[in-house]
C-alpha positions as CSV (number, residue, x, y, z in Angstrom):
1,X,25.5,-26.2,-216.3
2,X,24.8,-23.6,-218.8
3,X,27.3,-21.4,-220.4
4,X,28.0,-19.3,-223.8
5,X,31.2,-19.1,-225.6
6,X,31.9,-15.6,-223.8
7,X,32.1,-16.9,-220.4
8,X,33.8,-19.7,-221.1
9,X,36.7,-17.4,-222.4
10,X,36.3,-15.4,-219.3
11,X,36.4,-18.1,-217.0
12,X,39.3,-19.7,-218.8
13,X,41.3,-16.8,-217.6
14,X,39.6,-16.0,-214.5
15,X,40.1,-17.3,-210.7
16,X,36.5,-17.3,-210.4
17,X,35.9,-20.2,-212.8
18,X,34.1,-22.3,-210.8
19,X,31.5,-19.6,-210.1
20,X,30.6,-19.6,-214.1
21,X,27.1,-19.3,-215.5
22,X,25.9,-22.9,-214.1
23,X,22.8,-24.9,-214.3
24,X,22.5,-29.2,-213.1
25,X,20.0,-31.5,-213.8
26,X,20.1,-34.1,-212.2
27,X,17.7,-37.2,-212.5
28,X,17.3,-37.1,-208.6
29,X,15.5,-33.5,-209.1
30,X,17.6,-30.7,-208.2
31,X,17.8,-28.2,-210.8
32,X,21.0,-25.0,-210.0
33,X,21.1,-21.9,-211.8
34,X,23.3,-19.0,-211.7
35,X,24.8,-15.9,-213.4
36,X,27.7,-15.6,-212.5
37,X,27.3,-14.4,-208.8
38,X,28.4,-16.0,-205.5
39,X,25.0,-17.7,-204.7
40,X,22.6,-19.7,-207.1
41,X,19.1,-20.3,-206.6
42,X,18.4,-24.1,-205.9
43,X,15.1,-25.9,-207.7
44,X,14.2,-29.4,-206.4
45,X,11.7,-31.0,-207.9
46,X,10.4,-34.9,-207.4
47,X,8.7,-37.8,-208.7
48,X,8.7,-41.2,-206.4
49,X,7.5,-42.6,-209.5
50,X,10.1,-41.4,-211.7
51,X,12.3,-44.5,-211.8
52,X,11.3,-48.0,-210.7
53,X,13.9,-50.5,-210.4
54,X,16.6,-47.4,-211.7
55,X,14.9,-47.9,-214.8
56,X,13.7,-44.0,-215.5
57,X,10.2,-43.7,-216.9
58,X,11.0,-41.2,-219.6
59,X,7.2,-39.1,-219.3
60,X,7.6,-38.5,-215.8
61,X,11.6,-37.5,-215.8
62,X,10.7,-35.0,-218.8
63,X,7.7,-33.8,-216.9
64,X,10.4,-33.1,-214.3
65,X,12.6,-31.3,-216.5
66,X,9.7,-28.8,-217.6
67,X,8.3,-28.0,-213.8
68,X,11.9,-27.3,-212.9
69,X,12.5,-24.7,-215.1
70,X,9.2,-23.1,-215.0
71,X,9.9,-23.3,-211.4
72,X,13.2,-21.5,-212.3
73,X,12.2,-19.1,-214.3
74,X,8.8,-18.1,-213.0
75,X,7.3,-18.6,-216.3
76,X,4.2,-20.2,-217.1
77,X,5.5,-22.6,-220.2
78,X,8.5,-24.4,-221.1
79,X,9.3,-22.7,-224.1
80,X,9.0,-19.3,-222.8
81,X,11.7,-20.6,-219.3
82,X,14.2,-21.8,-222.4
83,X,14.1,-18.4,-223.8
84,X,15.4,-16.7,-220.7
85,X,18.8,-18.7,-221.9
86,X,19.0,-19.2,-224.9
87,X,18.0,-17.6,-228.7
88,X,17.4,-19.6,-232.0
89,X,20.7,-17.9,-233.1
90,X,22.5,-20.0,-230.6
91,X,24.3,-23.0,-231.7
92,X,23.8,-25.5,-228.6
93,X,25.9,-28.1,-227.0
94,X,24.5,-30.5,-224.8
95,X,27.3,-32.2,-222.8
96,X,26.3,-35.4,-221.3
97,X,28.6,-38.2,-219.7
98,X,27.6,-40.8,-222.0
99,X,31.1,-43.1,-221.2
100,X,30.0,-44.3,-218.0
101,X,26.6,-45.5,-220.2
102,X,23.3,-44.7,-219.7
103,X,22.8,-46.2,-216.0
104,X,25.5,-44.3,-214.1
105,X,26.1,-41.6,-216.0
106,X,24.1,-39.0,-217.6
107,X,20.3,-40.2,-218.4
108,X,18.9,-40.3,-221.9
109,X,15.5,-39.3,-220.8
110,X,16.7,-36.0,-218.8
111,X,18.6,-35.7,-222.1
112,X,15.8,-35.7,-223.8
113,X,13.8,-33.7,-221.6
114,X,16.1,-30.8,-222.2
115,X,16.3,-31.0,-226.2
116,X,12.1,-31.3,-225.9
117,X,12.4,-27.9,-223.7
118,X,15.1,-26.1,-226.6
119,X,12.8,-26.7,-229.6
120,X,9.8,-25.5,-227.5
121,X,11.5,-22.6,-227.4
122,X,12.0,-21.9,-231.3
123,X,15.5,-23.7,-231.3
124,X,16.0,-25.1,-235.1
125,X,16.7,-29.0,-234.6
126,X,19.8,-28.6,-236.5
127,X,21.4,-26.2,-234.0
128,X,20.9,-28.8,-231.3
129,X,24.3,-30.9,-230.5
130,X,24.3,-33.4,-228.4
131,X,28.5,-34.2,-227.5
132,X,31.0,-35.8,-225.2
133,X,34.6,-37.2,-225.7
134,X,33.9,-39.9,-227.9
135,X,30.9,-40.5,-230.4
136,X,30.9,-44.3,-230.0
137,X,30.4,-43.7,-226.2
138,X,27.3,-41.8,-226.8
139,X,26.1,-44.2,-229.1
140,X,26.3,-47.1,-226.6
141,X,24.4,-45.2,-224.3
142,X,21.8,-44.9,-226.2
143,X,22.0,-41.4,-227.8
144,X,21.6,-42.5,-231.2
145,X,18.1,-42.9,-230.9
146,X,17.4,-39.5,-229.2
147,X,19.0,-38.2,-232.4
148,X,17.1,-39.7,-234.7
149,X,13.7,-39.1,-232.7
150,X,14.5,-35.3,-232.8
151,X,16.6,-34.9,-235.7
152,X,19.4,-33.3,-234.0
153,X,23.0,-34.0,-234.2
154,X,25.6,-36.4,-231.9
155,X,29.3,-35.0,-231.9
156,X,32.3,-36.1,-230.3
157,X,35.2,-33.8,-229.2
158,X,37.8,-36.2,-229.5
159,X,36.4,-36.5,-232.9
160,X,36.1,-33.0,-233.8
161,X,39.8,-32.5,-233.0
162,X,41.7,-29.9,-230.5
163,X,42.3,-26.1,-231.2
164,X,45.4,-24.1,-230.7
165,X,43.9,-21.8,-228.9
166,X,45.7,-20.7,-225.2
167,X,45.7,-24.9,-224.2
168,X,45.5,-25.3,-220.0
169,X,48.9,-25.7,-218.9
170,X,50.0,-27.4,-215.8
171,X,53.8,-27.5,-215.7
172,X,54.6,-29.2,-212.5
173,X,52.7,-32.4,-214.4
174,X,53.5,-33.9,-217.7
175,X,51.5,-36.6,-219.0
176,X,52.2,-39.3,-221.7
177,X,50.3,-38.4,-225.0
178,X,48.4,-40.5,-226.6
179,X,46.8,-40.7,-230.3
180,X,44.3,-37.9,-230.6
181,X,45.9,-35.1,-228.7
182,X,46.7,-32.5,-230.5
183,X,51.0,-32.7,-230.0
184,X,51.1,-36.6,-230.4
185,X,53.8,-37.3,-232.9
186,X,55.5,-33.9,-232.0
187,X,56.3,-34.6,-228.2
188,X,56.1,-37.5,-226.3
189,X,54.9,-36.1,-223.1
190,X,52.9,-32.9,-222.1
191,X,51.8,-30.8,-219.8
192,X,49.1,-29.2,-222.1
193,X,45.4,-29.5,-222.3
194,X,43.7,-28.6,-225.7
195,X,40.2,-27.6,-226.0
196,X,37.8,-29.0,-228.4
197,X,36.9,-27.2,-231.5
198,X,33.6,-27.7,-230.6
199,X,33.8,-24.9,-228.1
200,X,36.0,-23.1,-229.6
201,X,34.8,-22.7,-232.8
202,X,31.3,-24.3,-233.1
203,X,29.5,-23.9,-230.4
204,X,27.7,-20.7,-228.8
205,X,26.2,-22.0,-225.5
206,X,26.9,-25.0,-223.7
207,X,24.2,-26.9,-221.7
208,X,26.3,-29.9,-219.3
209,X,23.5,-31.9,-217.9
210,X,25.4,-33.7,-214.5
211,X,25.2,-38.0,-213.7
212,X,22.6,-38.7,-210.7
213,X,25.9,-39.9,-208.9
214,X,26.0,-37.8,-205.7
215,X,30.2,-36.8,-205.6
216,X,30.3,-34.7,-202.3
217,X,33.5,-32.4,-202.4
218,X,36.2,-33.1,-199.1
């Protein structure tokens, strides 16, 4: 899923959340895109030789990552597909599942792919943020050493901390807060969810790269 700050505000307030700005990419190939309409085009791309054992080959996945969005974009190099959305004046967020570790949840080397495909397209490495709820999750999954490799930056949003700004409420539930959210030591239970200032003050556009894990909806 890709998004920008904008439409995450809109979509905060809007019924239509779920039809936000989106883009997966998933190790298993498909590759979704949308703006903000009813219907999103659908790129699949595959490589039998991808994984062997589950155990990605990291050329071939990032290979994958580059055809699909040239395929996506109808545009002839990687750089140039980036650019249709994204600008070196954005501030990215990559948002991976890194707690359920690098075999279940989101893949380093698509990961990578997709940080390759951003600085192909003029993005300063230092504008490049790769994040999830906790920082030590992503580092045992292996993030750490995408960071290095590429010079760009790991973040966490627990770490960051959790803005003020209009928090998700859901009256009819009130859960028991715990060290870290933002009223913990003012009330003991809640029914409000912050957001990180990560989004809400950091970041421009937000790139969420999905886990292979197929969750059909009932």
């Amino acid at each position: 899923m890709i998004a920008r700050r904008t439409q995450s505000a809109n979509a905060h307030y809007s019924p239509r959340a779920r039809a936000l700005f989106t883009a997966a990419l998933l190790l298993t190939g498909p590759v979704i895109s949308a703006q903000e309409t009813e219907k999103s085009p659908v790129i699949r791309v595959r490589d039998a030789h991808a994984t062997r054992f589950f155990k990605p080959d990291p050329a071939r996945v990032q290979a994958m990552v580059r055809a699909g969005m040239r395929s996506l974009t109808d545009q002839k190099t990687t750089g140039a597909a980036w650019k249709q959305y994204v600008s070196p004046k954005d501030i990215i967020g990559i948002k991976v599942n890194a707690a359920s570790g690098s075999f279940s949840g989101t893949r380093p080397p698509v990961t990578a792919g997709v940080v390759e495909g951003l600085l192909a397209a003029g993005i300063p490495a230092n504008q490049i943020v790769i994040w999830d709820r906790h920082l030590a999750d992503l580092m045992r999954a292996g993030y750490g050493n995408i960071a290095k490799k590429y010079n760009v930056r790991l973040a966490g949003a627990h770490e960051a901390g959790y803005d003020a700004w209009n928090p998700y409420s859901i009256s009819s539930f009130r859960g028991k807060l715990r060290v870290g959210d933002r009223l913990f030591g003012k009330e003991k239970f809640s029914g409000d969810s912050h957001l990180s200032r990560l989004i809400t003050q950091e970041l421009t556009a937000i790139i969420c790269i999905h886990t292979p894990l197929h969750l059909p909806r009932q």
